[in-house]
N, C-alpha and C positions, 0 to 999 in steps of 0.2 A: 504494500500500500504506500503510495505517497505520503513524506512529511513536509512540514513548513520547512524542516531544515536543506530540503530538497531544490528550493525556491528556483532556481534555475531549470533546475531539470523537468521539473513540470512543464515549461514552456518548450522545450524540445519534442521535435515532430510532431505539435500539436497545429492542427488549421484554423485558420483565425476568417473571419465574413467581415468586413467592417461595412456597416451602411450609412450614407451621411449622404446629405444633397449637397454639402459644400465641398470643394477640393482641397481647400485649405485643411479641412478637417479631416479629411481621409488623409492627407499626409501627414499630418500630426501625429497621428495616431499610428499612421503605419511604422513611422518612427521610432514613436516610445515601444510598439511590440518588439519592432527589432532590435532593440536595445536590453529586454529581457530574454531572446534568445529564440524570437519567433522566425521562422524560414518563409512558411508557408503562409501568406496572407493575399487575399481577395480582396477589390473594394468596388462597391455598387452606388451608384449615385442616385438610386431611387428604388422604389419598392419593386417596380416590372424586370428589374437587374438582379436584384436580391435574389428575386421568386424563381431566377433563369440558372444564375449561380446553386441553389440549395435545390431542383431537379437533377443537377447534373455533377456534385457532391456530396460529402457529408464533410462537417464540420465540425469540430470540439468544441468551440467558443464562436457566439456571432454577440456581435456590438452594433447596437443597431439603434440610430437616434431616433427619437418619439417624432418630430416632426420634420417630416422629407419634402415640405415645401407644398404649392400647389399641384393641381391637377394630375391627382397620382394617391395611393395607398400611403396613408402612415405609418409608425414605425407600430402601433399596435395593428393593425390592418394584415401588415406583413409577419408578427407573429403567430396573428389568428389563422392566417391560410398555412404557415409553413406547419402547425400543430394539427388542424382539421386535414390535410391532404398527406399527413405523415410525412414531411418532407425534411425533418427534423425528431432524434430519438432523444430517451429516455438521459443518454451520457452526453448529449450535447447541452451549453451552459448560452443561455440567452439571455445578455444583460441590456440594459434599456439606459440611452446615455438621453439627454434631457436638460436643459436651460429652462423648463418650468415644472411646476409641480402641483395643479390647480387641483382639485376634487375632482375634476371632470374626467381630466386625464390619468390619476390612480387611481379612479373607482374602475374606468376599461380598462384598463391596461391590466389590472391585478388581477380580472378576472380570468384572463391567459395564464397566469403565473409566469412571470420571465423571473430567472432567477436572481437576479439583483436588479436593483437602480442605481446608477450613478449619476451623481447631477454637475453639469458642465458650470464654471471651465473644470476640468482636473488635472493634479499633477503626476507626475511621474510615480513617486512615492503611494499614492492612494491607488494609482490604477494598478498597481503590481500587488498591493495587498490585495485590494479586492478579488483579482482574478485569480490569484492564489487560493483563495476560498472554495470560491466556485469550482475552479478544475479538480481540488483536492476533493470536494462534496461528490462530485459527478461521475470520477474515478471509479468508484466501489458501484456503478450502476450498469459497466458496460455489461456482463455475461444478464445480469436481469434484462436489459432491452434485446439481446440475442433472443432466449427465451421468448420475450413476449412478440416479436418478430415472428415467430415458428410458429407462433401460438402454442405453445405449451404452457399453460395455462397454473396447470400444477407445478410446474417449475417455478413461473415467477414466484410462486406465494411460496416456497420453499426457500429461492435464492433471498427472500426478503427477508424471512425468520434468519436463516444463516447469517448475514451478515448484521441484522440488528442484535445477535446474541455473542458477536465475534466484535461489535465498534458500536458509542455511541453515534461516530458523524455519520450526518442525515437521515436521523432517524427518521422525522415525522415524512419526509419525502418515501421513504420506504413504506412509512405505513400508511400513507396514500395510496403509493403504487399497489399493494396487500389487498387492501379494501376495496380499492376501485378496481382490481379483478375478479376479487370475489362477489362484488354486485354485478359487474359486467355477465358472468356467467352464471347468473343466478343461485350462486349459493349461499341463500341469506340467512341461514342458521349460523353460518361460520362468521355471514360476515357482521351480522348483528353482536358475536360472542368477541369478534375484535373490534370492536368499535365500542362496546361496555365495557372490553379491560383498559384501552387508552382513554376511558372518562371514567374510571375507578382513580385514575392518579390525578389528573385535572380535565376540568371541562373548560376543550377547546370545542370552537362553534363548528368546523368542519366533520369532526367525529359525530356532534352530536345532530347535524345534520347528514350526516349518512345515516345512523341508527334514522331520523327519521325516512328514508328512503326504503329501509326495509322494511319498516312498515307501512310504510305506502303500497310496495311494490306485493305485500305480503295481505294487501286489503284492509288493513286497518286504518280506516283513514282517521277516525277518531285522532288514534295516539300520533301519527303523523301531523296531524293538524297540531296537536299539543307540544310535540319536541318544537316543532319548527317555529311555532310561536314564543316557546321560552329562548328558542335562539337570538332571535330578531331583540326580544327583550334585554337578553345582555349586549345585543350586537346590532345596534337598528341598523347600520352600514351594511350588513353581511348579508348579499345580495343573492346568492344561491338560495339562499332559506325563502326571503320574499315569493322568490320564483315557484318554489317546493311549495309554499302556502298557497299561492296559488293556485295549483294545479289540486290540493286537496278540496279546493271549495267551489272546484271547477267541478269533477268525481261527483260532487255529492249537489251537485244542482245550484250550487251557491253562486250565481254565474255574479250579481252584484257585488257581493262581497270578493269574489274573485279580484273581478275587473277592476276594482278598489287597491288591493293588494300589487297587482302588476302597475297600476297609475303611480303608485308612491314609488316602487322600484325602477321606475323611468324616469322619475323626477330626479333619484339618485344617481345615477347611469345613465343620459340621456343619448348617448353614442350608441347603446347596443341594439345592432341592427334585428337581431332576433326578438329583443324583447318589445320592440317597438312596434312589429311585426305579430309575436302575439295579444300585444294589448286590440291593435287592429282588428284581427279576428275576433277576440273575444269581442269586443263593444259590437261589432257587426252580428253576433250570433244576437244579442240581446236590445238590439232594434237600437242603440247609441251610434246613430251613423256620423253623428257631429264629432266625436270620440275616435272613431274608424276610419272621416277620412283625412282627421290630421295625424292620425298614427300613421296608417297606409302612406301618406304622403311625405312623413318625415323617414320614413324607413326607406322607399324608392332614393331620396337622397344619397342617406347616408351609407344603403350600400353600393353607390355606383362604385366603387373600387373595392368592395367586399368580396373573399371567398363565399359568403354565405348572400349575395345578391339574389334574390329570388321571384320568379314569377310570383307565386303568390300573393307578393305586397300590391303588384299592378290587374291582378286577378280581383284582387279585394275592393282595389279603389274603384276597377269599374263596374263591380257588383253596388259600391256605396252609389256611385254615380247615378247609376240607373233607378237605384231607389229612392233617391232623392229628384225624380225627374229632369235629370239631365245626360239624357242619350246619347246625344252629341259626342261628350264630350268621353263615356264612354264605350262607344264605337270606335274615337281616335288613339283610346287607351288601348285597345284590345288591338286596332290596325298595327300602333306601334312594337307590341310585343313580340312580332314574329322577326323584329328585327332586334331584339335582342338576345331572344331565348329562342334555340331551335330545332331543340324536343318534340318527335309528336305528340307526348302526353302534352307537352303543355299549347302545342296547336290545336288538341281535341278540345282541351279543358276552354278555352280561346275562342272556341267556335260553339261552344254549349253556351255558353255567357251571352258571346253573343245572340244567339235564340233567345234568350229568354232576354235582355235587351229590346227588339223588337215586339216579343213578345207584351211585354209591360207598356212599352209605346203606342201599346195600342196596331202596329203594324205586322196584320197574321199572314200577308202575302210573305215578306223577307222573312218573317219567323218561318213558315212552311219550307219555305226555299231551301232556309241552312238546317232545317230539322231532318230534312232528308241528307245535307253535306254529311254531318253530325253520324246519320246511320253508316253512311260507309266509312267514315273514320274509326266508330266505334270496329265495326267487321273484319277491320286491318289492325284493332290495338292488340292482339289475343292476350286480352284479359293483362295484362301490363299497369293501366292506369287504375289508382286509386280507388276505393269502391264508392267514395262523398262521392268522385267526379263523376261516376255512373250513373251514381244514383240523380243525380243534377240533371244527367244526357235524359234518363227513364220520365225527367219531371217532363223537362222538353218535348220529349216523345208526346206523350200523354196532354199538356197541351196544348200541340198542333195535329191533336186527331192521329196520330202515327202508332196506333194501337199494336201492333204487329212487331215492330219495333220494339217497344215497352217491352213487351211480353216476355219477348227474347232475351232483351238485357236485363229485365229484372230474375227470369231463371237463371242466366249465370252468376250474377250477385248472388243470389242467395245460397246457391251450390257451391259458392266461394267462404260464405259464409254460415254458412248451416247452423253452426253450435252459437254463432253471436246474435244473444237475444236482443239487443241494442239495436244492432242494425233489420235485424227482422221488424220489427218492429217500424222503425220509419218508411222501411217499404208498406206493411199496411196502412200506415199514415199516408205515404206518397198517393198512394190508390184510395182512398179515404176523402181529401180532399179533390179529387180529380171524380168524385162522385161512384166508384166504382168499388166499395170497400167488400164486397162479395169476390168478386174477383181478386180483388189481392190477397185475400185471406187464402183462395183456391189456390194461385199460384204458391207462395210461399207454403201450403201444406205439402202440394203435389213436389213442388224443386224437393223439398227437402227429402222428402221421403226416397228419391230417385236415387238423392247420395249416399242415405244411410243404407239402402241396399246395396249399393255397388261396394260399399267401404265393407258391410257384413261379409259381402261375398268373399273378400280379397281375403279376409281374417279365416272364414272357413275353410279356404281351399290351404294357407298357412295349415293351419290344424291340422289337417289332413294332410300335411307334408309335400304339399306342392306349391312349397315355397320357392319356387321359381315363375311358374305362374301365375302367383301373389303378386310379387313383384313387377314383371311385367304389367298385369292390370292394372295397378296402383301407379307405377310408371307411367301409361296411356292416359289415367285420371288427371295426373298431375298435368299432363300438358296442357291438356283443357284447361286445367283447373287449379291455375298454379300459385292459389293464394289460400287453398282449402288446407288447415293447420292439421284435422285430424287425417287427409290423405297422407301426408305429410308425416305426421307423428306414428303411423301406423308403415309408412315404408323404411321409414328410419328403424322402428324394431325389428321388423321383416331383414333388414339389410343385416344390425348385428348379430339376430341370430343367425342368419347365411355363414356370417365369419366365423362365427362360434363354431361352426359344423365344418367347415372346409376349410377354414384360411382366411387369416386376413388379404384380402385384394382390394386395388387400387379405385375399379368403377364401382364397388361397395361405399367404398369410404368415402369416394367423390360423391356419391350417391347423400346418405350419411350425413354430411357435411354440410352439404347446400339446403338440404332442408332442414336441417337443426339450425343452423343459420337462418333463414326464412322465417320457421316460428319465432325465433326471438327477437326478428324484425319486427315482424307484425304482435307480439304480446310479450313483452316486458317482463311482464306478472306469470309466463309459463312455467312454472316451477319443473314440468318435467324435464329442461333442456338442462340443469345441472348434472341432473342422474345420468341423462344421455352420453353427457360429453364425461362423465367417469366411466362409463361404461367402453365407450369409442378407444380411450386412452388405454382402460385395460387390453385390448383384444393384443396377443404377439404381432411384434414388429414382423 
């Protein structure tokens, strides 16, 4: 392990990133590196260089200043993507160099975690301390991000115990990295049991907003709602928890009280383009369009240089648009989108809006028009986009009279969905208001019933040991039907018991894999994908 008394030799063979919009400043700095014994140094004069540099290395230390000038990504900007696209691990040391230091800018930025701040001018003396720290901290993490690279999952949380019972340095970093694995892959008995012995010695607000995460993730929203609110209480700042509060009073129908709780956490954080972006939605779900379209519209801002820039902020504003009687303006929203974003989902989702746009205007000629565009877009997404977006395309359908349509899309929604009483449910609503509530009640009895026979059949002929033609049928299911969780969670056990009996093999496990991933895209809360991925890990290499 690296010591302080080392000081020199830390800085050998290590890659240095410096990002600055000034020249002056990139040579200053390149300077004082090679002065401690850096060789290898890089330097980017703005965010789009940074992001071009860290695809096409890795880097031990990037220095990267808070504000890269105009028309282009910040210096948090460019940690947010290089963290969200993995372009940057676990033993890389990301310090934020800074001439200010407002609330605004340590409430984002902190929410990245970069590992230190240094605030400009600095001397030679303080930047060799400080980066001593950090490379020394970062050191003990390369074989854990190896691991978690691989995805070996049981690894990480072994290399972390290891090294917290061999060094105090970096613990809490480690027990981050511990925790946030073990909720990652749902294993919230272990991770609730470490998260209660790091607040048996103090309570810190991140611990104890993790414990409240597993009990969210675990269904209790109750005590969820209670940790996260004693968080907030010692830590009104401590803007994960607001967010975690949120979503418990989102769960439980509290859509006011929700939208309340994300309002104040935007007032604290007004840069985070995600939050601003749910505040949007949320006040749009709950008829606050004055709410939604200045969230919507401050979120289209501020992520024009965001990794997390998203359609759904310009999806939203021209849903507001349109509710508030003004078509116009968006029809212009939804024309512009195609030249941002260029996604089919978000062309289908773009052209349902649009329908029902014209729709609300009173104009059932162009709603007809794109309600039939809508049918062939949906006929070419196979089952891809979202099930809200379908279910949006079914309202469409239903009305501009395109009954045939509906019919179709709402039996593959529901065969996507079977086991989710939620979404069953607004399909009989959708048919319901649309004056046909007989009919959707028929559809949704008849879809479902279709799946739970095909899903029996795949299980009996298992049984029966023709577990190969299990498979294959459940495989054929899937393609259809490739957001259906119990298809999914039933070919995945079919597949490890295949291994169990013959061998671990590789289209098994690809197999395996992609839909244990899947379910825990789609449900969070599936408790059975921890058992699974022990299960997977046991089978012989």
């Amino acid at each position: 392990m690296y010591t302080a008394s080392d000081a020199n030799a830390l800085f050998v063979g290590k890659n240095f990133l410096i990002i600055d919009d000034f020249q002056g400043m990139r040579t200053m700095m390149r300077e004082m590196l090679k002065t401690f014994g850096v060789k290898n140094i890089d330097t980017a004069a703005n965010g789009n260089e940074a992001i071009a540099f860290l695809e096409k290395g890795k880097y031990d230390v990037v220095l990267c200043d808070f504000n890269l000038g105009g028309g282009g990504k910040n210096g948090q900007q460019v940690l947010e993507e290089a963290k969200h696209r993995d372009l940057i691990g676990l033993s890389t040391a990301w310090v934020i160099l800074t001439a200010e230091k407002t609330p605004d800018m340590v409430f984002g930025a902190a929410e990245y975690m970069p590992d230190d701040y240094i605030l400009k001018p600095v001397n030679e003396a303080t930047m060799k301390g400080r980066l001593e720290k950090v490379i020394t901290k970062k050191a003990v993490l390369v074989d854990v991000e190896k691991a978690m690279r691989a995805k070996n999952h049981a690894r990480v949380v072994a290399l972390c115990d290891e090294v917290m019972a061999s060094s105090k340095t970096n613990t809490t970093e480690l027990q981050r990295i511990k925790t946030g694995t073990l909720l990652s892959t749902g294993q919230y008995d272990q991770a609730k049991q470490a998260f209660e012995q790091i607040l048996a010695k103090r309570d810190v607000p991140w611990a104890k907003t993790g414990l409240g995460k597993v009990a969210f993730y675990k269904n209790d929203i109750d005590r969820a709602r209670q940790l996260f609110r004693e968080v907030i209480s010692q830590n009104p700042a401590y803007l994960e928890a607001h967010d975690w509060l949120a979503k418990c009073h989102e769960a439980s129908g509290e859509l006011e009280e929700a939208q309340r709780v994300l309002t104040r956490s935007t007032e604290l954080s007004p840069h985070s383009v995600l939050r601003q972006k749910n505040l949007g939605e949320l006040a749009h779900k709950r008829g606050d369009t004055d709410t939604a379209e200045k969230a919507f519209r401050k979120t289209i801002k501020l992520g024009e240089f965001s990794v997390h820039k998203s359609p759904d902020a310009y999806l939203g504003l021209a849903k507001v648009c349109s509710n508030r009687n003004n078509p116009a303006e968006a029809l212009q929203i939804l024309k512009n989108i195609h030249k941002e974003f260029e996604s089919p989902e978000t062309a289908l989702h773009a052209k349902v809006i649009e329908g029902m746009v014209y729709r609300d205007a009173g104009d059932h000629i162009n709603a007809g028009k794109v309600s039939k565009e809508v049918a062939e877009l949906v006929r070419a997404d196979d089952n891809k986009s979202d099930a809200s977006v379908m279910l949006e395309a079914a309202q469409l359908f239903l009305a501009t009279g395109n009954k045939e349509a509906a019919e179709n899309l709402t039996k593959t929604i529901v065969q996507n969905n079977h086991e989710n009483t939620e979404l069953l449910a607004q399909v009989n609503e959708l048919y319901s208001q649309a004056g046909f509530q007989d009919k959707g009640q028929e559809l949704v009895n008849a879809s479902r019933q279709e799946i739970i026979e095909l899903n029996n059949r795949g299980v009996v002929l298992a049984k029966e040991g023709k577990l190969d033609e299990a498979i294959q049928l459940l495989s054929d299911a899937r393609k259809l039907l490739p957001n259906n969780k119990r298809i999914m969670i039933n070919l995945v056990n079919m597949a490890i018991l295949s291994m169990r009996q013959n061998g671990r093999n590789d289209y098994m496990m690809q197999l395996a894999t992609e839909c244990l991933e899947q379910v825990a895209k789609l449900d969070r809360q599936e408790g059975w994908c921890a058992q699974v991925r022990a299960a997977l890990d046991a089978i012989p290499a």
